[in-house]
N, C-alpha and C positions, 0 to 999 in steps of 0.2 A: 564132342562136336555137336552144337545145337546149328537150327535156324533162326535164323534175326531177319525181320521187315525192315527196311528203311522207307519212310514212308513222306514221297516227295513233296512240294506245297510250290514255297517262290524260293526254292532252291537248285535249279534248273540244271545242275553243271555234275561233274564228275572232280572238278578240281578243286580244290582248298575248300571239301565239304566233308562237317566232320564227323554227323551224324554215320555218311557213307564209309567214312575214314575207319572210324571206331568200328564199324561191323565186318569192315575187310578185314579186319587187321586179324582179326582170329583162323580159329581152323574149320568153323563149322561153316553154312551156307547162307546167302544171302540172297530176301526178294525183296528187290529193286520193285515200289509200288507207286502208283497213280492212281488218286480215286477221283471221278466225276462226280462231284456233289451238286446235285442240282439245287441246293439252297443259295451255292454261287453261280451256276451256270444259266439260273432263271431269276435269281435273286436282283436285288437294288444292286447290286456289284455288276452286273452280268454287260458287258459292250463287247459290240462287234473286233473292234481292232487290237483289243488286248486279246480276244480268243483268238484273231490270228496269229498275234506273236507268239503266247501260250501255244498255239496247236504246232506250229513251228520248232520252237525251242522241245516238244515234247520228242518229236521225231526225230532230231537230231540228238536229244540226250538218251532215247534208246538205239542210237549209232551208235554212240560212243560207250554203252554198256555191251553193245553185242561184241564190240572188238576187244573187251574185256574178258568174252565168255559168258556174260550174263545179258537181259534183255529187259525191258521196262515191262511190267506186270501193271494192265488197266482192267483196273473194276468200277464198277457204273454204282452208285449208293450212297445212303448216308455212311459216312466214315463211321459213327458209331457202332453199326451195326456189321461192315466191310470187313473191320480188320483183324476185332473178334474172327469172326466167318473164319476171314483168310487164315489167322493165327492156328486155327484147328487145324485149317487145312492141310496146312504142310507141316505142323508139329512144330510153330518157332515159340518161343520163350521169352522174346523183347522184341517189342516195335521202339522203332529210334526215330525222329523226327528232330526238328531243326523246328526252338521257340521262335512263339508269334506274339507280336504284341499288340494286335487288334483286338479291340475287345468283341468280336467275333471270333475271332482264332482261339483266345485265350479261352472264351467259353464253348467252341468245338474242341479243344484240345484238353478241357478239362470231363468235358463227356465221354470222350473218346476213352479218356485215361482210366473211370470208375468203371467205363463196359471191359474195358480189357481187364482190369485188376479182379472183376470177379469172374473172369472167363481163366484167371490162374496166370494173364500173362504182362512180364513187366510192362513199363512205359518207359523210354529215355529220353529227355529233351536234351537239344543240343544247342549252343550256340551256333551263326554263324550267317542271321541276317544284316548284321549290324559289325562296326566295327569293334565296338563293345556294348557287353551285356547291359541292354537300357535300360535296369535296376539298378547296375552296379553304383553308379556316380551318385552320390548324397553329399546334406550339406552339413557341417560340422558337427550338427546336433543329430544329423538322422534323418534329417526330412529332404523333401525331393525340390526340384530347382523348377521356377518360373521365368524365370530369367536365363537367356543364351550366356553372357559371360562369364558368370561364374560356375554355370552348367561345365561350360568347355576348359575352365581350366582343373576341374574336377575330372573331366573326360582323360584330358593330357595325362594326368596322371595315373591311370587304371594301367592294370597289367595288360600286356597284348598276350591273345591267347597263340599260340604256334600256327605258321602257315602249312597244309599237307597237300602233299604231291596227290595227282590221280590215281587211284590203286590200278597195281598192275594189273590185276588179273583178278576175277570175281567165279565163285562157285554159286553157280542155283539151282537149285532142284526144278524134278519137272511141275510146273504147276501151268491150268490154265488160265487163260486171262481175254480177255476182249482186247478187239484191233483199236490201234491208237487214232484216237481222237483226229477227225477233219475240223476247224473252225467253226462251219457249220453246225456242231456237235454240242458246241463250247457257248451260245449264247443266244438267243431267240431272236429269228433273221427278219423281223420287224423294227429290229434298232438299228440305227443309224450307223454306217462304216466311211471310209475316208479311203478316196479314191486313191495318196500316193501317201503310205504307210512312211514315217520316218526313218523306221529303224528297223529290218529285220530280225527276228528273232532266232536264239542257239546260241551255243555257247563260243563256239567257233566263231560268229559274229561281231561276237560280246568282246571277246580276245583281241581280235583286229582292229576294233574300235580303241577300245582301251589303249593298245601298243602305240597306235596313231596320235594318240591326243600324249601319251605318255612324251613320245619320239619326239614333238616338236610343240604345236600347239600350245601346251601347258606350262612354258616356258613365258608367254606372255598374259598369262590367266589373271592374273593382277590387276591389268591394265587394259584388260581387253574384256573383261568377263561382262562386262554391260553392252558391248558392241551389240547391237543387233543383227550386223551383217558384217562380214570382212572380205577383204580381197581374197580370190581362189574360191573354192567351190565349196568350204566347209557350211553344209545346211544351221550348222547349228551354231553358226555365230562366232564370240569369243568362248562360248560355252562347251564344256566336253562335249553333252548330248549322248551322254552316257546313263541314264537314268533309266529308261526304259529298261536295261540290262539291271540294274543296280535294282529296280522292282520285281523283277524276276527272279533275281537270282545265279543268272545267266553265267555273269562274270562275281566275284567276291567282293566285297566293298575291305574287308580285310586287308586282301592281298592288295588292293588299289592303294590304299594308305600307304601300304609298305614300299611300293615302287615310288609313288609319288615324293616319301619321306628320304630313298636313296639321292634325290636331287636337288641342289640348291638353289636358292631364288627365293623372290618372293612369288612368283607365281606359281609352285606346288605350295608353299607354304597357304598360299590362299584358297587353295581345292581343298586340301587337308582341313582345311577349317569352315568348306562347304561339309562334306563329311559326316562332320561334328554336330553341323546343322540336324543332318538327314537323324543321325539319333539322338540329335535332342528335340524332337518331333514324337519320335517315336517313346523314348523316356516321359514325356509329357499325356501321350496316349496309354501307356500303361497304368500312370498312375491316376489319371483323367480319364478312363471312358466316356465318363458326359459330354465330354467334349464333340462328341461324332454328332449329337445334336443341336447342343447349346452352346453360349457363348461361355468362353472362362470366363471373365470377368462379368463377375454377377451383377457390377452396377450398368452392362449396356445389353441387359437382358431386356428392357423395357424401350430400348430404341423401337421405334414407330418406323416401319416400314411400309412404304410405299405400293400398291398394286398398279399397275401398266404393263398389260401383256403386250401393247402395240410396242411398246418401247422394250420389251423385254426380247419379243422377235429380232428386232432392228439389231441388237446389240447381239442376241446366237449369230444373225447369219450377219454380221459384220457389213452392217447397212446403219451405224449411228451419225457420217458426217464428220465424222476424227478420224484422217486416215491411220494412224496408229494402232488407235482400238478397231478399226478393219482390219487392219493386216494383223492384229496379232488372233482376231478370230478369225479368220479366213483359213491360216495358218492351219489353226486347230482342226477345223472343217475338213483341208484337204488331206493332214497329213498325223493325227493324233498327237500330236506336241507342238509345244508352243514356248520361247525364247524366255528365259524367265523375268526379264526386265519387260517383255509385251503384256505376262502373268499379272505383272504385279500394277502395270499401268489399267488392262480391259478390268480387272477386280476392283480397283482401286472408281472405275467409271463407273461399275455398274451398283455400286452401293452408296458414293458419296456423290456422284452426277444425276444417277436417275435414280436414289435411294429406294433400290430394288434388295429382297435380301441376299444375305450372301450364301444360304443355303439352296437359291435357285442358281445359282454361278456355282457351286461345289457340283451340284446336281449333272449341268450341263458339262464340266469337265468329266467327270468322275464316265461320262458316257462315252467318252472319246480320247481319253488321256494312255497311251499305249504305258505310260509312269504312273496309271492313278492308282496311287494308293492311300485309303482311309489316311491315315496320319500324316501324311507327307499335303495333301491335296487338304485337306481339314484345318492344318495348323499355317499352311500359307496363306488360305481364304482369311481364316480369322488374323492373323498377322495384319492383310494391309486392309481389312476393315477397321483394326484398331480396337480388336474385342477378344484377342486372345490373349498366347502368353508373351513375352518381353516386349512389355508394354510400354509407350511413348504416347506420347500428344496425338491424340486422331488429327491435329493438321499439320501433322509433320506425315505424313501417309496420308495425304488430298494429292495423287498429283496430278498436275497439268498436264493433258495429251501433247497439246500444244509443242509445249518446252521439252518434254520427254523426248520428243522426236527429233525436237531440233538438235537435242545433245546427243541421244544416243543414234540416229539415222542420220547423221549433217548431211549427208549425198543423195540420202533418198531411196538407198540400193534397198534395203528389207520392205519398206512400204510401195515400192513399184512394183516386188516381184508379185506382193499379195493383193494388191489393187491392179491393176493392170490398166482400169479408166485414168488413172493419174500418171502414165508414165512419161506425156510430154509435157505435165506442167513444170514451170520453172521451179530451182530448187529453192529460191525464196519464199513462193508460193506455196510449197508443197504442202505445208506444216497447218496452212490458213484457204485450203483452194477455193473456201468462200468470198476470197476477197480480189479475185481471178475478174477483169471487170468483162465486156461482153466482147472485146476486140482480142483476150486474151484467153476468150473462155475459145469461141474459134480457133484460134493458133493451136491450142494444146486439144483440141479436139473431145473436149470435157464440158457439156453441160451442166453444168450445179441445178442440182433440182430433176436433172432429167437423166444423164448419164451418171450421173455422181449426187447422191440427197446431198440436203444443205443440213448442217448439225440440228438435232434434232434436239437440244438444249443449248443453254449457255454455260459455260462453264463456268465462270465469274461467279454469275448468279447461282448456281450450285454451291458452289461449293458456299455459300454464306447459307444459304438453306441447309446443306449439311452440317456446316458447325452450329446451327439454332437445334439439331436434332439433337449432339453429340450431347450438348450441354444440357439440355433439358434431361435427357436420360441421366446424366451424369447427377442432377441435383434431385 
């Protein structure tokens, strides 16, 4: 009978985790670990409203280890140095952990691996960020996928690894440990927070969520997944709004498959194949690191980017004159998430409209994104720049605030909740409120220019300025 470390990261739960799985399963004893690494808790990673849901979800998954009999063990350090330590401490034999595919992770987790191995003591990695292993999928010859479609019908076909219940019951020794983590704790209280958080964090949250969106919602996900608002009170649109959990760890993305897969329709069939996305994102960061700073595509490495700070403010605090790209920053502001059809439109604004780059937009989410994660937030930025992987036309991905609005808000509900100065212009209006004339700008109780800026570019003209860029880099 040995001791085994399992040693937590964005794996937050007690259920359908395997690393936890594999060490209960035995007869010896088990510490349940959380290390505070201040490389991420001061680090370029480091925002306020993901340390609240982390500090959150922390507390409640050592509730759910104490009713096990075990309790979450926190130590403050670099993990290299931590789990050695800890490994002596209590005589264990294997630290188990759940792989990472950041290439921060990969190269903490490969430090971690040679301080333990010569301290005498195993390493185990485990599956169980991902629906599957983001190595596993290859292409006929061996090499890895650039492209989403034939990615996913590679994915389709990988084995699924087993889903595992909560262990009943957990043995720990005594060992000591530091009080868990307040928010405060988790990120340097000079950054920015968001006064009405989206998504509560734990796992118990994660579950209710999930069951919710399973239970009814995702029956229309097809057809509604670009909604940016629907009737009833769902914050997150046609969208699960399940992500924040899904970066954590909170809930499985595994087990999500598998519930989503017991149901027919096209609309699980269409979440299942968001899914697919999240790790073919991550497949593409594993085998792409450089990605985290440059562009894949090495012919728009040489795009000419623009400096305008005035215009780069206007566009954080959702002051550009598109009520669209407002509301979908404002969104971000108040609440760490954001609609991913808003994602794809304010990205889309602030590289080909005010051809600002896209690593000052990764930058500003990754500060407030309760879901940012390196891969996930890296490969959508570059997606609708038009400079990563499954690559199309940069002006098939220019799009129009304008039109985006009109189709996915035809009533106006998502951009009045986040504008609030626009909520009695008329819904013709809404899309253009510059063109609101002065007998109309009174009615609606809306100055252009004064209560509400007037667009602080043209679009038109953008976007012909951004395909002269596109090309140029391209030749």
């Amino acid at each position: 009978m040995g001791t085994e470390i399992v040693w937590f990261r964005r794996d937050l739960r007690v259920r359908d985790h395997p690393a936890l799985h594999e060490a209960a399963s035995g007869d010896g004893s088990v510490v349940p670990l959380f290390v505070v690494d201040p490389a991420i808790t001061g680090g370029r990673g480091a925002s306020r409203p993901r340390a609240r849901f982390l500090a959150a979800s922390l507390h409640e998954l050592d509730g759910a280890l104490r009713e096990r009999g075990g309790r979450l063990v926190v130590r403050h350090g670099d993990p290299g140095e931590v789990l050695p330590a800890l490994a002596r401490e209590v005589g264990a034999d294997v630290v188990r952990w759940t792989a990472d595919a950041s290439p921060f992770g990969r190269a903490r987790d490969a430090r971690v691996s040679d301080a333990l191995e010569a301290a005498g003591v195993a390493a185990s990695e485990h599956p169980g960020q991902y629906v599957v292993d983001p190595a596993a999928p290859r292409t006929g010859s061996g090499g890895t996928y650039g492209v989403f479609s034939p990615f996913h019908r590679s994915w389709e076909g990988q084995e699924r690894r087993p889903i595992h219940d909560a262990p009943r019951a957990l043995r720990v020794p005594r060992v000591g440990g530091e009080g868990l983590p307040a928010a405060r704790d988790l990120a340097p209280r000079d950054l920015p927070d968001v006064p009405e958080p989206f998504a509560e964090g734990g796992e118990e949250a994660g579950l209710r969520a999930a069951r919710s969106w399973l239970d009814g919602p995702l029956a229309d996900y097809a057809d509604r997944h670009d909604a940016l608002a629907v009737p009833g009170a769902r914050p997150a649109g046609g969208t699960s709004g399940l992500s924040p959990h899904l970066r954590w760890g909170t809930i499985s993305s595994r087990w999500l498959e598998a519930r989503a897969r017991r149901l027919d329709g096209e609309g699980p069939a269409a979440f299942v194949r968001q899914l697919a996305w999240r790790d073919f994102y991550a497949h593409v960061y594993l085998h792409h690191p450089e990605d985290r700073h440059r562009e894949h595509q090495e012919r728009y490495r040489s795009l000419a980017w623009e400096e305008d700070d005035e215009a780069l403010d206007a566009w954080r605090a959702g002051r550009t004159g598109y009520p669209l790209v407002d509301a979908g920053m404002r969104q971000l502001a108040a609440t760490g998430w954001m609609h991913n059809r808003a994602r794809l439109v304010v990205g889309s604004f602030l590289t080909k409209d005010l051809h600002l780059d896209w690593r000052a937009g990764e930058r500003h989410f990754h500060r407030l994104l309760l879901d940012g994660e390196p891969a996930q937030n890296d490969g959508n930025w570059q997606w609708v720049t038009s400079v990563g992987v499954d690559p199309k036309p940069y002006f098939q991905r220019m799009f129009n605030p304008i039109r985006q609005q009109q189709r996915f808000d035809p009533d106006g509900r998502y951009v009045r909740r986040w504008v609030p100065e626009l909520r009695r212009v008329p819904d013709d209006l809404l899309a253009e409120p510059w063109r609101m004339d002065e007998d109309q700008q009174r009615a609606a109780g809306c100055r252009i220019g004064t209560d509400y800026p007037a667009p602080i570019v043209d679009h038109a003209e953008e976007r012909e300025h951004a395909a002269a860029r596109y090309r140029a880099a391209a030749a």
